[in-house]
N, CA, C and O atoms as CSV, one atom per row, in Angstrom:
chain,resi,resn,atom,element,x,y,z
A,1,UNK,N,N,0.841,-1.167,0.000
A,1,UNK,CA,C,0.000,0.000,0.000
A,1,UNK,C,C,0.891,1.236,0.000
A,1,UNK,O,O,1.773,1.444,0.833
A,2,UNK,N,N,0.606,1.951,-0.910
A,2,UNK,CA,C,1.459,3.606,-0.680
A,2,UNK,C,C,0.621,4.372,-0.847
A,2,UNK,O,O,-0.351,4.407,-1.602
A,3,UNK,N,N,1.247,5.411,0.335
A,3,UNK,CA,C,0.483,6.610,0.605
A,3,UNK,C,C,1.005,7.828,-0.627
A,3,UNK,O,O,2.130,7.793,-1.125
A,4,UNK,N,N,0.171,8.660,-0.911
A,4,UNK,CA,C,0.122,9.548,-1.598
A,4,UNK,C,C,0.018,10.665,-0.853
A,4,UNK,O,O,-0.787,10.467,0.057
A,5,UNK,N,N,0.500,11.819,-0.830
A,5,UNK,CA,C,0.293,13.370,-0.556
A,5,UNK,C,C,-1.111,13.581,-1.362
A,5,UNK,O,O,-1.252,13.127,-2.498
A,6,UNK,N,N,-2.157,14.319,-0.672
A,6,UNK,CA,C,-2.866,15.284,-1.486
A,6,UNK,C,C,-2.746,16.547,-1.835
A,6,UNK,O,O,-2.392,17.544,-1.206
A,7,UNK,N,N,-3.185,16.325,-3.237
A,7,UNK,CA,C,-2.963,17.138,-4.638
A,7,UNK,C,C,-3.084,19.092,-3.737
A,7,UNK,O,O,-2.570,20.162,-4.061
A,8,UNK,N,N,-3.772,18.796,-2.877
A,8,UNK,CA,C,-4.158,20.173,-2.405
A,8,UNK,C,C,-3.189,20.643,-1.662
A,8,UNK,O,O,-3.044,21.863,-1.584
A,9,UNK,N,N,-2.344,19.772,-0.977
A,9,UNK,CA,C,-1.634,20.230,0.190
A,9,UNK,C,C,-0.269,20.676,-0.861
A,9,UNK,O,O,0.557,21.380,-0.279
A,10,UNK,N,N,0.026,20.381,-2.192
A,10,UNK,CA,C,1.187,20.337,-2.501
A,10,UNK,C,C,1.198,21.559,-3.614
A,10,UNK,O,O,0.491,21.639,-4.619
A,11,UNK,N,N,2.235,22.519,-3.131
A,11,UNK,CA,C,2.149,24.115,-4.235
A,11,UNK,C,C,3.423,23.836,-5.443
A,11,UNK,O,O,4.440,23.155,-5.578
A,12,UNK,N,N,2.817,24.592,-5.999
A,12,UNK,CA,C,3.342,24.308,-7.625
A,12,UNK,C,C,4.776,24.656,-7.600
A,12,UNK,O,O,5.215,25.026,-6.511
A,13,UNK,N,N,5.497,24.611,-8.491
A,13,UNK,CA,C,7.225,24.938,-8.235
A,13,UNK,C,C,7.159,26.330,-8.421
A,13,UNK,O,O,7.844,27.038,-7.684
A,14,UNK,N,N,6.391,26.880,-9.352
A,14,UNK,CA,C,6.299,28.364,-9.347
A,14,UNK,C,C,6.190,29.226,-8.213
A,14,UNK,O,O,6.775,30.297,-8.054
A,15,UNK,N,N,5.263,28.576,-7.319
A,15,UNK,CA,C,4.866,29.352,-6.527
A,15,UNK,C,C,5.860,29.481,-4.948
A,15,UNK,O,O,5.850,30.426,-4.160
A,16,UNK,N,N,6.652,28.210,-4.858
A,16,UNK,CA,C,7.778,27.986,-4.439
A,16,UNK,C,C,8.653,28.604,-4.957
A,16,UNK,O,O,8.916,29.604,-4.289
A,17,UNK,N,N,9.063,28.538,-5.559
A,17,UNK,CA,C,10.215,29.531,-6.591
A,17,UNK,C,C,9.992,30.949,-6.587
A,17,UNK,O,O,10.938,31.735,-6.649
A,18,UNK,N,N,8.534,31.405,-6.501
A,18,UNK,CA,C,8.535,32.963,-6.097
A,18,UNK,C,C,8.563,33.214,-4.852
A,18,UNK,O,O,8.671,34.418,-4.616
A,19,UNK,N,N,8.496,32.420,-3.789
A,19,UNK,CA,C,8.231,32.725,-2.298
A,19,UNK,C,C,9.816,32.982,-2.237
A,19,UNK,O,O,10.346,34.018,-1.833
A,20,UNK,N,N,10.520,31.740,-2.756
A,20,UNK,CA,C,12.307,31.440,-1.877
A,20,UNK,C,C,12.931,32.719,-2.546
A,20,UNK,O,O,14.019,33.147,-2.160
A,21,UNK,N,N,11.877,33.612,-4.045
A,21,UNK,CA,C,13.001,34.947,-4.470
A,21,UNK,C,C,12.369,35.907,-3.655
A,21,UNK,O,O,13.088,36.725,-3.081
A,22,UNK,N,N,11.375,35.941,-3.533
A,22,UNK,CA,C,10.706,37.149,-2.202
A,22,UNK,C,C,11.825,36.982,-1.008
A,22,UNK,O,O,12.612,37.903,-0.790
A,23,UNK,N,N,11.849,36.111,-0.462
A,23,UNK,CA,C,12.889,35.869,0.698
A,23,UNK,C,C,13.830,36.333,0.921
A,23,UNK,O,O,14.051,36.976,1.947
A,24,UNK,N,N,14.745,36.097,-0.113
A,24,UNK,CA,C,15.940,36.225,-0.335
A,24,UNK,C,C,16.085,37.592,-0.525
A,24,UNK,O,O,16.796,38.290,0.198
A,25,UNK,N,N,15.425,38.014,-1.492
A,25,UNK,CA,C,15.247,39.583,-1.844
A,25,UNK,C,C,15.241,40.284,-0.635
A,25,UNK,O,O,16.119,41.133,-0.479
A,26,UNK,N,N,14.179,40.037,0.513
A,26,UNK,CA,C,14.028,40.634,1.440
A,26,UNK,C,C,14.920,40.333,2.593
A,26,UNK,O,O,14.848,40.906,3.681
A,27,UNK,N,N,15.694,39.475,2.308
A,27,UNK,CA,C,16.823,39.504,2.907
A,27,UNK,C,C,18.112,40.180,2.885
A,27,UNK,O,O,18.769,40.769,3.744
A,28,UNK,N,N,18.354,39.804,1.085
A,28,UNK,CA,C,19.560,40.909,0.732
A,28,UNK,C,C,18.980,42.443,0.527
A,28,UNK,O,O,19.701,43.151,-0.176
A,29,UNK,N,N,17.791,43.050,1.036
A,29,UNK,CA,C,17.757,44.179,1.554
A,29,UNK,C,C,17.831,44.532,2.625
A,29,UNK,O,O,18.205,45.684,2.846
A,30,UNK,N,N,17.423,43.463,3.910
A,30,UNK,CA,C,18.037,44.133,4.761
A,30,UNK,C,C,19.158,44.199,5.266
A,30,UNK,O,O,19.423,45.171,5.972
A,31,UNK,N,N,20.257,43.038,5.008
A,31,UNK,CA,C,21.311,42.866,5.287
A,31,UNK,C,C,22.305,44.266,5.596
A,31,UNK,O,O,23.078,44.478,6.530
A,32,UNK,N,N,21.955,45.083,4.447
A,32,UNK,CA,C,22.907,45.975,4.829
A,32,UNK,C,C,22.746,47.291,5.625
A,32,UNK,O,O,23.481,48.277,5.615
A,33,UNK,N,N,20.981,46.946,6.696
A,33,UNK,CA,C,20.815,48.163,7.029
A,33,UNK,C,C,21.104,47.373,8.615
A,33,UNK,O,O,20.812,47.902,9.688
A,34,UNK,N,N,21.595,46.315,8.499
A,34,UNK,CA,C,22.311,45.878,10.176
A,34,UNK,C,C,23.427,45.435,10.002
A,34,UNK,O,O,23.765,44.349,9.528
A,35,UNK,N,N,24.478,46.887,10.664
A,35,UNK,CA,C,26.098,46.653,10.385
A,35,UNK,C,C,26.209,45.614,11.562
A,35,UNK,O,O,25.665,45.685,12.664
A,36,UNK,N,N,26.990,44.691,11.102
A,36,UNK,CA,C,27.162,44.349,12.623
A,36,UNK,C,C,28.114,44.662,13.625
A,36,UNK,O,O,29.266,45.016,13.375
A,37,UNK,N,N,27.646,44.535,14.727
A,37,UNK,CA,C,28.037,45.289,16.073
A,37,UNK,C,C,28.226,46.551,15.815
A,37,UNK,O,O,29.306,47.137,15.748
A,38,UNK,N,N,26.770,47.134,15.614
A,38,UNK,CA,C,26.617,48.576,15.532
A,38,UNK,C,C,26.482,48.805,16.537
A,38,UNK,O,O,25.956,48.040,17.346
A,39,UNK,N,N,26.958,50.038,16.813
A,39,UNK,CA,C,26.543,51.046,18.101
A,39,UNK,C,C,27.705,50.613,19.347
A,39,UNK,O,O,27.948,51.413,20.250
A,40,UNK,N,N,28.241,49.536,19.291
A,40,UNK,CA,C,28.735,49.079,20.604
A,40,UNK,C,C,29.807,49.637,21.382
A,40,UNK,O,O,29.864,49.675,22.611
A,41,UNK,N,N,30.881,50.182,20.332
A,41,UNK,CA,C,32.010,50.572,20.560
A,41,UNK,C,C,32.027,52.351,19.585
A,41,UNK,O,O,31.391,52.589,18.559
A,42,UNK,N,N,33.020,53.398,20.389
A,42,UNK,CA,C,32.889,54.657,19.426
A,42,UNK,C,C,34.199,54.439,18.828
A,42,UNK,O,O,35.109,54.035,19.552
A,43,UNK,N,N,34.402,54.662,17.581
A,43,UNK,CA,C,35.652,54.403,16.861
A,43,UNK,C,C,36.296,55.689,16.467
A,43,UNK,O,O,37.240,55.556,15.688
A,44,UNK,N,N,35.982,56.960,16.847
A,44,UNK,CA,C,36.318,57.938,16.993
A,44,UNK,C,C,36.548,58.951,18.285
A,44,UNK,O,O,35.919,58.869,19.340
A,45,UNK,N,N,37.326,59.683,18.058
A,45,UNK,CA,C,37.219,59.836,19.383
A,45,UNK,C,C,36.649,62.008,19.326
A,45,UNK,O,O,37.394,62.863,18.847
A,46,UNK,N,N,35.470,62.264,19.843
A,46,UNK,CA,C,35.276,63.419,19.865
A,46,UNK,C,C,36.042,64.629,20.447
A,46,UNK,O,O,36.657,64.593,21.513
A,47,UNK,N,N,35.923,65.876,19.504
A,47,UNK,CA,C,36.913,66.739,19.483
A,47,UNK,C,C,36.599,67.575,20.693
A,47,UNK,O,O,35.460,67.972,20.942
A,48,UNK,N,N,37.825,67.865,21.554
A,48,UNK,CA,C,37.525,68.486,22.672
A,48,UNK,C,C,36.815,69.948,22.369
A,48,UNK,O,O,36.963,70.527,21.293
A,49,UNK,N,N,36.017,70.470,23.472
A,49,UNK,CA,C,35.545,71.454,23.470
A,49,UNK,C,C,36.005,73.000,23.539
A,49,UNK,O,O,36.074,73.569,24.628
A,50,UNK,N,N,36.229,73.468,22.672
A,50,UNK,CA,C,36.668,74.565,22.621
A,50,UNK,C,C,37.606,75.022,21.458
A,50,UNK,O,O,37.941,76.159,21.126
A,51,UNK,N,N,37.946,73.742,20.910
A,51,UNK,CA,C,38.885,73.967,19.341
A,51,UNK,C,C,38.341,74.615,18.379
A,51,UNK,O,O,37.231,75.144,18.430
A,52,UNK,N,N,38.966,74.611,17.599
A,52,UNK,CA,C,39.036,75.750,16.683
A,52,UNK,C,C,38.609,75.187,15.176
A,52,UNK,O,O,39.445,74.343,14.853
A,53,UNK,N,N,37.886,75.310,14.432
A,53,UNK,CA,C,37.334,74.634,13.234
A,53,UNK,C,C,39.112,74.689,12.616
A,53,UNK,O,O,40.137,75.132,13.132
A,54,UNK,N,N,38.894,74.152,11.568
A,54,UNK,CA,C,39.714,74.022,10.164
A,54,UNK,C,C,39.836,74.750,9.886
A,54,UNK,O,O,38.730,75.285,9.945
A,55,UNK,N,N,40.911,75.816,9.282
A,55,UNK,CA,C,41.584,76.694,8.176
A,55,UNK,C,C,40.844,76.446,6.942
A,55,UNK,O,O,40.688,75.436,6.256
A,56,UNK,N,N,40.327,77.952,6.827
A,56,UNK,CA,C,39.995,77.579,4.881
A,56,UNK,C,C,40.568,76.812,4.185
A,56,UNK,O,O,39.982,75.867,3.656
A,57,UNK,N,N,41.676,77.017,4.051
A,57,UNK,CA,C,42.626,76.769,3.037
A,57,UNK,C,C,42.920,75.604,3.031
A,57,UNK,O,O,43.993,75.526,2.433
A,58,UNK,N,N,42.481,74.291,3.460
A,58,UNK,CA,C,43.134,73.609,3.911
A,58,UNK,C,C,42.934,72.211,2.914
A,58,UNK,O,O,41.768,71.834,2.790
A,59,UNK,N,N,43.789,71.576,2.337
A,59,UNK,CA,C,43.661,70.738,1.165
A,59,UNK,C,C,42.211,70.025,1.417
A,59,UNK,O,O,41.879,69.997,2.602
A,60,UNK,N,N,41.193,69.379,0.377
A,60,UNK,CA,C,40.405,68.413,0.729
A,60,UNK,C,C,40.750,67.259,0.347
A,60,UNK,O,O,41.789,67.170,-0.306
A,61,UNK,N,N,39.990,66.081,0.644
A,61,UNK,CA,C,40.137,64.358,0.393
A,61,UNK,C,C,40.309,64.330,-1.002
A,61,UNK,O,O,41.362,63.834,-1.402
A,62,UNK,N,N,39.159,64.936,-2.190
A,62,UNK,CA,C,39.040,64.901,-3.236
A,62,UNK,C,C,39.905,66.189,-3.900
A,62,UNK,O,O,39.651,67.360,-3.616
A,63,UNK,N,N,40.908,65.801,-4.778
A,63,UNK,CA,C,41.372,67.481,-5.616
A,63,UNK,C,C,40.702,67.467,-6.486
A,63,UNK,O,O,40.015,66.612,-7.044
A,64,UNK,N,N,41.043,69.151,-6.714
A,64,UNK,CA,C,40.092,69.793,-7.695
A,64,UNK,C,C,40.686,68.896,-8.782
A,64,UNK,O,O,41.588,68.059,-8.747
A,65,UNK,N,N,39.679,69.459,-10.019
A,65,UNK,CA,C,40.755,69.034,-11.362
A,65,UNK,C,C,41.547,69.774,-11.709
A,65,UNK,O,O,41.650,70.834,-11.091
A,66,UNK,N,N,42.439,69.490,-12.872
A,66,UNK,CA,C,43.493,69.719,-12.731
A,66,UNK,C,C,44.383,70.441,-11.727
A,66,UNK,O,O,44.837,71.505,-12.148
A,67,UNK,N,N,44.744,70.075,-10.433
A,67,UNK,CA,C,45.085,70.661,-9.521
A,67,UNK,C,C,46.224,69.491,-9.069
A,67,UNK,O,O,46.722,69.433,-7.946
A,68,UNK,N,N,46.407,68.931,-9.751
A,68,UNK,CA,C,47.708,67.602,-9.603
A,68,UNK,C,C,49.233,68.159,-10.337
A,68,UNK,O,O,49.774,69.237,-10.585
A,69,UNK,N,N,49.444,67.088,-10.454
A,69,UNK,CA,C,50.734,66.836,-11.315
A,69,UNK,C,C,50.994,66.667,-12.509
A,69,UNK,O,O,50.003,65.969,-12.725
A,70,UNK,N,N,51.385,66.703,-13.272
A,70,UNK,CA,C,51.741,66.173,-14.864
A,70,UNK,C,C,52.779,64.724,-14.672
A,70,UNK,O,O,53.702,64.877,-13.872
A,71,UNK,N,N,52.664,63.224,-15.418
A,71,UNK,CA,C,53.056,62.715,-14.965
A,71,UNK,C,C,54.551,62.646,-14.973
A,71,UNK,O,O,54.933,63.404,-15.865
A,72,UNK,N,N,55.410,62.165,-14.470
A,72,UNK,CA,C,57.237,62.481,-14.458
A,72,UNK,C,C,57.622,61.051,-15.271
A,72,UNK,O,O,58.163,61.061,-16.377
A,73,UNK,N,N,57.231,59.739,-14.497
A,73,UNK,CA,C,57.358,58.849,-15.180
A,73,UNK,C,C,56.468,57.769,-15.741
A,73,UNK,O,O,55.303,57.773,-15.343
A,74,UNK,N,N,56.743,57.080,-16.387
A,74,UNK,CA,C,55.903,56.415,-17.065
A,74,UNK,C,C,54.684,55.571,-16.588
A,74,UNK,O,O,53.656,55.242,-17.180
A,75,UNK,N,N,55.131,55.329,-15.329
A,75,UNK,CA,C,54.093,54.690,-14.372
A,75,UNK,C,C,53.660,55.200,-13.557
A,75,UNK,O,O,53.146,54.555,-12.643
A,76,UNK,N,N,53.699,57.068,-13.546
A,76,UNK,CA,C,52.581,57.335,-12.788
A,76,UNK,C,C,51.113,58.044,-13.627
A,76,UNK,O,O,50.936,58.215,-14.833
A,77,UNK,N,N,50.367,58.298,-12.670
A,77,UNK,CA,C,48.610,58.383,-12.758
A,77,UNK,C,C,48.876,59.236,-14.386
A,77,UNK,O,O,49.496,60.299,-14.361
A,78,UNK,N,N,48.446,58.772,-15.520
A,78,UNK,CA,C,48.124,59.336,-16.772
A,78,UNK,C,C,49.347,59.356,-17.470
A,78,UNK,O,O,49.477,60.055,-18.474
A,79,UNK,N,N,50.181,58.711,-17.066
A,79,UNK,CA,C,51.520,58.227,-17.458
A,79,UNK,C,C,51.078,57.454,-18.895
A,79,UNK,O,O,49.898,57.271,-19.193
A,80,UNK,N,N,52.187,57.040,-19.719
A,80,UNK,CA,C,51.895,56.360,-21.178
A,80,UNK,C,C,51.587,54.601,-20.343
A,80,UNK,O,O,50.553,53.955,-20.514
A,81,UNK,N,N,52.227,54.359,-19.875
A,81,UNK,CA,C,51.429,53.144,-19.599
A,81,UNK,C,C,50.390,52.952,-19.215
A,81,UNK,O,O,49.711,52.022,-19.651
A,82,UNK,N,N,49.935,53.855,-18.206
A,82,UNK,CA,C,48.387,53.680,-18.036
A,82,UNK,C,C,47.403,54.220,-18.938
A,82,UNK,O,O,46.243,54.586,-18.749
A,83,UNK,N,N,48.368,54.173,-20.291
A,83,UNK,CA,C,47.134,54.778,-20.898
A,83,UNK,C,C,47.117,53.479,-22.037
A,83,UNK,O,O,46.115,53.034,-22.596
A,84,UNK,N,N,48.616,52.991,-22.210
A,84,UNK,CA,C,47.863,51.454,-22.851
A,84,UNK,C,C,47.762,50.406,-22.639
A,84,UNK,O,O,47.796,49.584,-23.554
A,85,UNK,N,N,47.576,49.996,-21.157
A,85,UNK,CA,C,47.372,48.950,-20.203
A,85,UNK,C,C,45.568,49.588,-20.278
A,85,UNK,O,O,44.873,48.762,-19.686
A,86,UNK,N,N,44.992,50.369,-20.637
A,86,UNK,CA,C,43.679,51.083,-20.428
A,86,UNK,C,C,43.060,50.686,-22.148
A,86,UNK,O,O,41.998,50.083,-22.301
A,87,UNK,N,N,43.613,50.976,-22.900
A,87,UNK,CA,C,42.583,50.828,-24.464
A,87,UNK,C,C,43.154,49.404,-24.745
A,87,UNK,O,O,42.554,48.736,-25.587
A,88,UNK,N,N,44.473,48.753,-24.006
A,88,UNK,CA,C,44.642,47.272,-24.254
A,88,UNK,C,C,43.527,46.415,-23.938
A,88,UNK,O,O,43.290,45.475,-24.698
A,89,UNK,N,N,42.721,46.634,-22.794
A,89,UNK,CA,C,41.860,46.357,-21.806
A,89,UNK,C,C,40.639,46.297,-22.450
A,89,UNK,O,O,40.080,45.225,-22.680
A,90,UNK,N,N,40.189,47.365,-22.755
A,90,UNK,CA,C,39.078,47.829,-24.112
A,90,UNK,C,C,39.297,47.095,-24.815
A,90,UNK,O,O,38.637,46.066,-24.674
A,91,UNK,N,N,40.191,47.113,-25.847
A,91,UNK,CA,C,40.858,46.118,-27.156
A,91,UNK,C,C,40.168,44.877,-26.722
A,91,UNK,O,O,39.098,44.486,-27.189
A,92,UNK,N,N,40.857,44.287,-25.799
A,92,UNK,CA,C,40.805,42.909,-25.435
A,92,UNK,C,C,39.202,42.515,-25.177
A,92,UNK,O,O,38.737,41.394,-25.383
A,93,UNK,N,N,38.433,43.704,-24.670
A,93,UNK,CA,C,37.149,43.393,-24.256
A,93,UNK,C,C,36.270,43.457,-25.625
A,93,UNK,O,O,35.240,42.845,-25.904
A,94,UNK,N,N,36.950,44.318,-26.319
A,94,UNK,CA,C,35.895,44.077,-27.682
A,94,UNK,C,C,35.853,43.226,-28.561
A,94,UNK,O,O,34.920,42.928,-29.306
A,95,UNK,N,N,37.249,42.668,-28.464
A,95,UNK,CA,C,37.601,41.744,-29.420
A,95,UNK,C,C,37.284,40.342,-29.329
A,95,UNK,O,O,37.045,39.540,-30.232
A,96,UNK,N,N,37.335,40.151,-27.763
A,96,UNK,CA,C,36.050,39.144,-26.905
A,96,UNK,C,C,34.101,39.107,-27.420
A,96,UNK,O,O,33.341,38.152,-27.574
A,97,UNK,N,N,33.898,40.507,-27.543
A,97,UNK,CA,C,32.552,40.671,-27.748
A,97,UNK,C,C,32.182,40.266,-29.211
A,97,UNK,O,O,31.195,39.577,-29.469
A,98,UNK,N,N,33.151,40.800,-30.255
A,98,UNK,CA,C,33.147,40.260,-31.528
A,98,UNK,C,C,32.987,39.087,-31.902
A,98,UNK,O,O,32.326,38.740,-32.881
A,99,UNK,N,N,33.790,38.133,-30.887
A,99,UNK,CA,C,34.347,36.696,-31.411
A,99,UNK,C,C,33.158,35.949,-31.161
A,99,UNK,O,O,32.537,35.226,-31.940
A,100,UNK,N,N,32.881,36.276,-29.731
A,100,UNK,CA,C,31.390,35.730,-29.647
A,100,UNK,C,C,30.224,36.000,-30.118
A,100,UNK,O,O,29.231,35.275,-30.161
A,101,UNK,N,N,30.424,37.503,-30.616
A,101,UNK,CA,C,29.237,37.608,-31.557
A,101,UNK,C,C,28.925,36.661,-32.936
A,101,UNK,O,O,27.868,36.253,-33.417
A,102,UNK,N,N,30.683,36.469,-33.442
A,102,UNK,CA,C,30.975,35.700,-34.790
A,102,UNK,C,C,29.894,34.176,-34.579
A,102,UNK,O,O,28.883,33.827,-35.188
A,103,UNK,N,N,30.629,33.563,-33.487
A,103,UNK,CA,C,30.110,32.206,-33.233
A,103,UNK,C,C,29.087,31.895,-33.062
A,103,UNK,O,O,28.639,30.787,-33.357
A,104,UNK,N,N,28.267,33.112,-32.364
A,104,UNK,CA,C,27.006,32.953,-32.404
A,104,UNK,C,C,26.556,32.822,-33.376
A,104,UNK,O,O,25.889,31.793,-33.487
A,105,UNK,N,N,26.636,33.669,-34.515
A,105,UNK,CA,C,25.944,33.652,-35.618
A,105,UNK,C,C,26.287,32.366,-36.756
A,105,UNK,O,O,25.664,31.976,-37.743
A,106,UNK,N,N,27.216,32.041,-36.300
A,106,UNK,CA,C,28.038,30.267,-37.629
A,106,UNK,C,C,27.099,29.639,-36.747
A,106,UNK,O,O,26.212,29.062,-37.375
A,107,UNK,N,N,26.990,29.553,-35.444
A,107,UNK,CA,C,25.883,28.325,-34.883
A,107,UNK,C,C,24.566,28.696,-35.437
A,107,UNK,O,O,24.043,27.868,-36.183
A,108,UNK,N,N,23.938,29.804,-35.198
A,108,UNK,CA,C,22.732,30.312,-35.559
A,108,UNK,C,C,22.381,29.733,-37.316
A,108,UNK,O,O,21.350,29.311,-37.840
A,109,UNK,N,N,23.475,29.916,-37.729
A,109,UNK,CA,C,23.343,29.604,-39.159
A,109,UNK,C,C,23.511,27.992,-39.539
A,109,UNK,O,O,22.921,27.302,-40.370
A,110,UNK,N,N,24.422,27.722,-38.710
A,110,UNK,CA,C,24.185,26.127,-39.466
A,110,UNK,C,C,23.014,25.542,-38.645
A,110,UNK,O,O,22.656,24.467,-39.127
A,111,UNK,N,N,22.097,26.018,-37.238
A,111,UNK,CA,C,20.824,25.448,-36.738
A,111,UNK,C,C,19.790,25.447,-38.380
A,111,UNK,O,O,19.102,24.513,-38.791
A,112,UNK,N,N,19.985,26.715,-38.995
A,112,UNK,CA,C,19.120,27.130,-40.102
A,112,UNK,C,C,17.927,28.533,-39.240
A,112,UNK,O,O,16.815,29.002,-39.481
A,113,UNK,N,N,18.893,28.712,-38.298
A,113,UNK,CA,C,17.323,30.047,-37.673
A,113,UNK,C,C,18.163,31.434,-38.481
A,113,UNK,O,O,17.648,32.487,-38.107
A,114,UNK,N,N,19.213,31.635,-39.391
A,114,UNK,CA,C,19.782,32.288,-39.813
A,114,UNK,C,C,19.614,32.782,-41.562
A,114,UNK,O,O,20.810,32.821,-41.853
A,115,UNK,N,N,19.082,33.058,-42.484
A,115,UNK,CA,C,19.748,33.115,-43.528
A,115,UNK,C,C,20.487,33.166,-43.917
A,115,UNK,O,O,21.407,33.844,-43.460
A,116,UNK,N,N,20.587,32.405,-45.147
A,116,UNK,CA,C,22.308,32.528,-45.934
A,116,UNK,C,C,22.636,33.756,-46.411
A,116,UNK,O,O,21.682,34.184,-47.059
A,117,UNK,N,N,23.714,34.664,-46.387
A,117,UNK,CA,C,24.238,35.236,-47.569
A,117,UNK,C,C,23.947,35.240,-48.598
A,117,UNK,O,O,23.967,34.095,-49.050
A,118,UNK,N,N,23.568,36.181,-49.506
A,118,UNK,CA,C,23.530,35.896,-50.910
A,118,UNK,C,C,24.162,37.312,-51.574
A,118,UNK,O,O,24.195,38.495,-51.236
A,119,UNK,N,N,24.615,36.558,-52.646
A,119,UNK,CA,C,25.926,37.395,-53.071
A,119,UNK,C,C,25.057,38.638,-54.207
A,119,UNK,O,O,24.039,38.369,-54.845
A,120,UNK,N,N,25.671,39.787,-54.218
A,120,UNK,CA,C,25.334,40.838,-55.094
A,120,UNK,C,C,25.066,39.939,-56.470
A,120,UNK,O,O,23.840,39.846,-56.530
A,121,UNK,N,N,25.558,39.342,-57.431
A,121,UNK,CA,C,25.139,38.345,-58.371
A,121,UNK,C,C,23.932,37.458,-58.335
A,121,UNK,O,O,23.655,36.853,-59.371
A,122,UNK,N,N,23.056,37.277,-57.103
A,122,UNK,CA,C,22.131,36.521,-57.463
A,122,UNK,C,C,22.622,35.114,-57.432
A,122,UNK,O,O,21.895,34.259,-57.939
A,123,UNK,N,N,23.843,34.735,-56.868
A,123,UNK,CA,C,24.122,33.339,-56.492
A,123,UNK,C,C,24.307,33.033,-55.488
A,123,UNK,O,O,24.535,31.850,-55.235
């Protein structure tokens, strides 16, 4: 004798499959609004009372533009190497995108979901 589950008690894969992405979703949203071991410890330490703000003048985190250097040698920031270690990079990424575009289309074509070529002559 075997028992069977009823048909009623048992939910479709769809509907399973949308619950476990609701979940998850609502998980990897909240994840990042609980740092952990927030609040516990101060990792700064507050500025005594009575100091004196910052000097205008005083460099910020971010520089202006052009407010740098020109580069001296070849390996620094806008230096010639970083400029073709940068369109090598590009190069390499397009030439990737091409190849696979190629293959796609020789597969596409010998499935037959492709048309053939046909030559300016009519052959």
């Amino acid at each position: 004798m075997t028992t069977t589950r009823p048909s009623a008690a048992r939910t479709p894969r769809r509907v399973r499959s949308a619950i476990a992405a609701g979940v998850l979703a609502v998980v990897l949203a909240a994840a990042p609004a609980v740092p952990v071991g927030a609040a516990t410890t101060a990792t700064t330490t507050p500025a005594p009372l009575g100091t004196a703000p910052a000097p205008v003048g005083t460099p910020d985190i971010i520089p202006l533009p052009n407010s740098g250097r020109a580069p001296a040698t070849p390996g620094d920031r806008g230096g010639w190497q970083q400029q073709v270690l940068f369109f090598s990079i590009c190069g390499a990424i397009l030439v990737g995108i091409g190849l696979m575009w190629r293959e796609s289309r020789v597969k596409r074509r010998r499935q037959g979901r492709l048309p053939v070529r046909s030559t300016k002559n009519g052959g």
